[in-house]
Each structure stands twice: as C-alpha cells, then as structure tokens.
N, C-alpha and C positions, 0 to 999 in steps of 0.2 A: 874130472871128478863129478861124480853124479850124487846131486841133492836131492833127497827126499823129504818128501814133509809128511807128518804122521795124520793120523785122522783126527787127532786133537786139535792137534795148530788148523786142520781145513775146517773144523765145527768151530773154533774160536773166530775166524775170517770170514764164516759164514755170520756170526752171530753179531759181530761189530757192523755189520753189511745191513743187519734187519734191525737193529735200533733202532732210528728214525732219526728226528732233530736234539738237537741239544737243550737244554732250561736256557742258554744266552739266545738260541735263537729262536726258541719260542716269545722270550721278552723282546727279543726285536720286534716279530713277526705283527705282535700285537700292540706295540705302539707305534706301529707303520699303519696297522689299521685302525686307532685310535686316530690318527694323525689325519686320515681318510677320512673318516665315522663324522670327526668334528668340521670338516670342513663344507663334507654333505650337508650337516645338519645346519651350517651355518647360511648355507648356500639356497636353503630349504626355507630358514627360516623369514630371511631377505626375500624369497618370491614371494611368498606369504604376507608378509606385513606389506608389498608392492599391494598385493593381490586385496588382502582388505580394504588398503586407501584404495584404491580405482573402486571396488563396491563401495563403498563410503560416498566417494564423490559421485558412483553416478546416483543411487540413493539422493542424494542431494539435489542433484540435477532433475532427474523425473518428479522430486516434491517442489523445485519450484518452478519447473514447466505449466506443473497441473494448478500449482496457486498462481502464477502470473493469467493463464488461460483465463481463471473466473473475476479476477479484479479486471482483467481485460472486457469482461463480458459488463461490468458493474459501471465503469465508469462511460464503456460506450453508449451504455443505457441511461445517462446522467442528464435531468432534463425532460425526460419523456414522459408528458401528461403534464409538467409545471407551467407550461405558456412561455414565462421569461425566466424564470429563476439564474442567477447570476451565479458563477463563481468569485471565492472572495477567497482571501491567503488564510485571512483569521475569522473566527467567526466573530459574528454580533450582535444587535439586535433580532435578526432573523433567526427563525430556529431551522426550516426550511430553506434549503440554498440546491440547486444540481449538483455542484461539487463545491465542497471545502476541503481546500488544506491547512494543516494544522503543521507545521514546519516547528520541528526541535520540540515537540509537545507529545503527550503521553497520553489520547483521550480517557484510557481508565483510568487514571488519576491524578486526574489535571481537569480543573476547569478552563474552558477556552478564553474568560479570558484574564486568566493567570498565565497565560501559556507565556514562557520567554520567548525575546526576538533573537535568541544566540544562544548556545551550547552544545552541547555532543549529548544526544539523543534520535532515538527515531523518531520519525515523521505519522502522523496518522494522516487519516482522511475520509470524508464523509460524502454519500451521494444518494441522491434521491431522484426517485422515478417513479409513477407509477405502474401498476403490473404489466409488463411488455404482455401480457394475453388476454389483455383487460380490452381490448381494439382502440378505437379512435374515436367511438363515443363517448369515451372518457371524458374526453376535452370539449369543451362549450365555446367558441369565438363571437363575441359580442366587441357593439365600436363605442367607445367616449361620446356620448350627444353634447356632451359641454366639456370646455376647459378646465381644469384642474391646476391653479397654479401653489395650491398647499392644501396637506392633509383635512385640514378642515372643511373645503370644501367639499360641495355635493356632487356624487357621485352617481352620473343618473348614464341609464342605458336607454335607448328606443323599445328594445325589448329583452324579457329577461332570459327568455328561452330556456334552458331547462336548470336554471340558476334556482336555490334554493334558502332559504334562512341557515345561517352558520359553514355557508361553503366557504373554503377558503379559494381566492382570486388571486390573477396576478395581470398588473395594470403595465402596457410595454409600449412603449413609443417607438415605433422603427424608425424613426430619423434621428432620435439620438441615441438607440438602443438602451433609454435609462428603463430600470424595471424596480418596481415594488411589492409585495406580497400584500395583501391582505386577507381579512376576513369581512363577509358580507354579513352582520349582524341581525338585519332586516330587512326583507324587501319591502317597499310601498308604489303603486301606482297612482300618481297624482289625479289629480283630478279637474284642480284648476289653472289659470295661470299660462304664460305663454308655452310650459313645459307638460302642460296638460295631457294627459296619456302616456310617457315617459314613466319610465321607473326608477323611483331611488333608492340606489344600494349602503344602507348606513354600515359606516364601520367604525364604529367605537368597541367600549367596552361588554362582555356581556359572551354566549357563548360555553357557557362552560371553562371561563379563563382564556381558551385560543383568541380572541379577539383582543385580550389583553397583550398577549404576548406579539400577533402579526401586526396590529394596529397601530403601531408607533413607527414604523420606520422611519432613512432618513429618506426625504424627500428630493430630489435631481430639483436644481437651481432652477434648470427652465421650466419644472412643471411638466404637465402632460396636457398638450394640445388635443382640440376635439378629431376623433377618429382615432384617438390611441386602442389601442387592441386591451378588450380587457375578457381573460381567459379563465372558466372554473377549471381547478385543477382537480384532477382526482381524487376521488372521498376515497380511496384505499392507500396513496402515498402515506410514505413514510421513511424516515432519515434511516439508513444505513450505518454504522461503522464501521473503522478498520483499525487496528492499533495493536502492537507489539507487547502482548505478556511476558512483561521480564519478574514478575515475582518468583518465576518458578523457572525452573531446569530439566531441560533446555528450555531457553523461552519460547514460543510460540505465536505466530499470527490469531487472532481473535476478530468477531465479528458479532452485532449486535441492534438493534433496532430502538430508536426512539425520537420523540420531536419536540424530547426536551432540550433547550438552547443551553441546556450543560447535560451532555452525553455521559460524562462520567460518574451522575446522582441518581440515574435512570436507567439500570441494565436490566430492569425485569427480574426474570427468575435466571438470569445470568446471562451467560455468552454463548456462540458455538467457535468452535476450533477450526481454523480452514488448513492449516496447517502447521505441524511440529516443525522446531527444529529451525525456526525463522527466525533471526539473530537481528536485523534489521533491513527498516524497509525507509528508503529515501523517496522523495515528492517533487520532479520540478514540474514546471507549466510555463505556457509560454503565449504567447499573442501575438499579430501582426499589427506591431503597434505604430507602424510607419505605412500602413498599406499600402506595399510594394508587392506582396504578393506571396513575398519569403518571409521566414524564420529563419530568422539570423540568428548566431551563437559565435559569443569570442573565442577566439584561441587561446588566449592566454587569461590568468585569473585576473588581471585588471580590465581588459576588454570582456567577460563575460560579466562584471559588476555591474554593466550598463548595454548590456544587449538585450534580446526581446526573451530572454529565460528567465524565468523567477527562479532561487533557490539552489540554484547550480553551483553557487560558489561562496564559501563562508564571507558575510561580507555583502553580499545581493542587497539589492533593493529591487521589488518590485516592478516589472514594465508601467508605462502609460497604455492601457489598453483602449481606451474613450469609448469608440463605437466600437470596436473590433474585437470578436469574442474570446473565449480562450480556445485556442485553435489544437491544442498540444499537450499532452499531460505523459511524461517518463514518468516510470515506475522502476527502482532499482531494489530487487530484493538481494541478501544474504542468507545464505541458510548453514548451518555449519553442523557437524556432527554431535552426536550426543551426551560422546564422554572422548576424551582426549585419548591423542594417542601417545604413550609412553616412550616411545622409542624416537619421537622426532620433536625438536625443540625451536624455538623462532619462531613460530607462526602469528598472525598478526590478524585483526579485522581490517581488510581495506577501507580503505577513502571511496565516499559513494556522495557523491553531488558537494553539497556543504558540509557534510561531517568528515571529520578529520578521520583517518585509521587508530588503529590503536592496537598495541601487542599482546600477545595472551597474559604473558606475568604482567601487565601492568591492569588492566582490563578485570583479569581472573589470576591474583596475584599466587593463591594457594592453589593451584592444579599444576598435575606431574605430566610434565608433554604441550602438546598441542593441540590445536583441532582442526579437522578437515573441512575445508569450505569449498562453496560453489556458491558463481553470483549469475543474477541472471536481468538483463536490461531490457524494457520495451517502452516503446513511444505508441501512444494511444489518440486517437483523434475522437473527443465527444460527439455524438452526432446530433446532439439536442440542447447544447445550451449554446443559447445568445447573446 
C-alpha cells in the first residue's frame, strides 16, 4: 500500500524543522552562560585584586629603597667636620652629637628627655655633619698645651689657627676616645707667665646662649691630658632629624633641622617629607665592645640582651662601648599601603628590633580589611664618628 503525504503535512514538517530552540532551552542555554559569565568574572576578579597587591607592594618596595638610600647617605655622613662628637642612645646635655638614637621615642612630640626606656613606638634619630662640599678646611686640628683635668680649667692652645670668638670645639683624647663639645667664648693670648704666647680659649657663658648650652658637659673621669686633639667644628653644622608622623594618614617619614637640645620645640617653619606611607622605623647599633674585631649578635632573645647590639631586643641594655666607636647602625623601615585592602583580613605590623608586632584590628581597630606591607633592613657603617 502506497502512503502519500499531502503538501500540507510537508509545509507543517517543513515548518516545525525551522523553528529553532524551545523557551526551556533557551532558559538552559543562559544560565549555562550565567554559570560561565560568573565564573569568569570571578576568576577576573581574583587576578585583579592578585594584580593590585603586587603594585601595592612593589610601590612599597621602591619608596622604601629610595628612603633607606638617603638615611643611608645621612648617617654615613654622621661625624664629618665634628672632630669627636660621640653617639649616645638618648640625648642630653649636648645638643650637637654625630648620631643619636632616640629608641621608643617620638622626636615631634617628645621631648628627649621624656623619652621612655620601654614601649611600642618608633624609633627616631638624629645626625649631624657638616656640609659633605664644604672640603676639609672646615675642620681646624689644634693640640692641648696643658692638661685638663675638669671643665674649669684653662683651656690653652700653642696656636689658635684659624679658631675664632663663638666657634664651637670639640676636645678628644685618642687614648681614651673620651670627647666633649664645646664653645670657645673668647680667645686671648697671654702675654705673661710660663704659658706666655699660648692662647686661651674660655668657655663659659656668653655667645648668643650656645655657650650656655655646649658649656656644661659631663666631663671623662680621667680628664684630657696635654696633646688631646682639640677640633673647630664647622660653622655650618647643624643637627638633622628623622621621626615617624603618625598624626596623619598614612603616617609618613619626616625630616628637620635644628641644634636645639629638644628637637621637638624647634621645627622652624616645619618639616620636609622624605617619604609616605612609612609606618615604622626601628634603630639598633652596635660596637666592638670586647675588641675582638667582630660584632657579635645573639641568637636567641636572651643572648642578644647582652651582646654588642643595642636595641635589638625588647629588654636591651646598652653595650660597654669604652674606646670603641659605634661601628654599626641597622635601619629597619615599614612602609605599608594607604588605605586597606577590603577583601583580605589578618594582617599585622611585624616585629622589627624591640618592638613587638601588632594586628590591623587591634592597631587600627575600625578599618575594613587590611594593609599591604613591605619592610626593608640595612646595616650602615658611620665613617666619621669616634
């Protein structure tokens, strides 16, 4: 028997042929590519937020390349044109020092000596030179014609060479490296007497105040025997600082000039900025205080309480440095991002010498996220103090 099929039924076969998808399989089709769409996107957004933390940290990295570079440049110039000028942990009497460290202390808003001997803060530090283009005529080398065994006594030179009324000096014994600042208030050459033709350099009061302020030091037990080195320092020196502005966000490195014996009463017509974004700056130093030849450093935090580092470990105490200079000065900066980042939680400021770490919520209790850091460490060797 033979089927036929009419032209209708072939235009109805035709027609169900060219329809296309169904409404269930178009709802498939697109939330198969929904399902896609968001995966990409999520996959997109994961390299992205990878992609910003890496610019973020190296951001971080090249600002505190270029700030470690110029403290590196500041402190290896510490010294140069002073004669003797010492490093000391805290400051004191002197207003004038090659380098001070100010450990746990805040020099814009801290006097130094309020500073605490303990807590969780940055470190400052201060260094003085005078102008590395200024040459080597800066410095004047003149010898003790007599013994000095306290401030009171006279202070006389053979000659005064190109020493002047109100320059400031600095008086150094190389066999017991003791050193003290002064100012030379007056010259006089004598006239009579066995010291007849000799000069005497007074240093009391008088000056314009600087004579008040360098004039008192304390004095080294033994004195200064005759032939101690006594050096004019440069008439353009001037104290440097360095200290962490935390009033503002992000805080910031800061930097300032003055040879007031409190840095923090005295910023002039302010600061300059050396660098954003600097969260903290740690300070050890260290001495060959056994002259062995090494710098030695513990391993553990109770062997480094009593090795040749100062400030390495909460808890320090100071080396016995006697004659031996400070040979060594770590610089440990933090720099961290600007505004947190929302999608990653936990982050912490590390532990850097004696200060402890500490977490973002507890640190910065009200921010959403975290922040990106980079820390960067260098050991510095001064080449000018003694």
């Amino acid at each position: 028997m033979m089927t036929t099929t009419s032209k209708h039924d072939r235009a109805r076969a035709r027609t169900r042929g060219e329809q296309g998808v169904t409404l269930v399989e178009l709802m498939v089709a697109i939330l198969l590519a929904a399902i896609l769409s968001a995966g990409l996107f999520y996959f997109m957004s994961a390299q992205s937020a990878v992609y910003q933390g890496q610019m973020k940290q190296s951001r971080a990295q090249l600002n505190l390349a270029t700030t470690l570079e110029f403290l590196q440049r500041e402190i290896r110039h510490a010294g140069y044109g002073l004669g003797c000028a010492q490093p000391v942990v805290k400051a004191g009497a002197q207003p004038l020092s090659a380098l001070t460290v100010y450990n746990n202390c805040n020099l814009l808003t801290t006097n130094p000596s309020a500073c605490p001997t303990a807590g969780d803060k940055a470190d400052s530090f201060s260094v003085t030179h005078a102008d590395v283009t200024a040459g080597a005529s800066t410095v004047t080398a003149l010898a003790l014609a007599q013994a000095m065994s306290s401030p009171t006594d006279e202070l006389l030179v053979a000659q005064k060479g190109s020493l002047q009324a109100c320059d400031r000096i600095s008086l150094w014994s190389p066999d017991s490296n003791a050193c003290v600042l002064l100012v030379a208030t007056a010259l006089t050459q004598l006239t009579t007497g066995a010291q007849s033709g000799k000069w005497k350099l007074d240093h009391g009061a008088g000056c314009s105040g600087s004579g008040d302020a360098y004039n008192n030091p304390a004095w080294p037990s033994g004195g200064f025997g005759t032939g101690a080195i006594v050096s004019r320092i440069a008439p353009s020196t001037v104290a440097r600082h360095f200290a962490v502005d935390t009033s503002v966000t992000p805080p910031r490195l800061v930097t300032w000039t003055t040879n007031n014996a409190n840095p923090s009463a005295d910023r002039g017509s302010g600061f300059e900025v050396v660098a954003d974004d600097i969260e903290d700056m740690q300070i050890a130093w260290a001495c060959d205080a056994n002259g062995d030849g090494v710098i030695s450093e513990g391993a553990s935090d109770t062997d480094k309480r009593s090795d040749e580092w100062a400030a390495n470990v909460a808890g320090d105490s100071a080396p016995s440095c006697g004659i031996h200079p400070v040979s060594s000065v770590r610089v440990t900066l933090v720099a961290r991002s600007a505004s947190p980042d929302p999608q990653f939680n936990g982050g912490r400021r590390p532990a850097a010498e004696d200060r402890p770490g500490a977490a973002d919520k507890t640190a910065y209790p009200n921010i959403v996220g975290t922040y990106t850091r980079a820390v960067i460490v260098s050991t510095v060797q001064p080449r000018n103090v003694r």
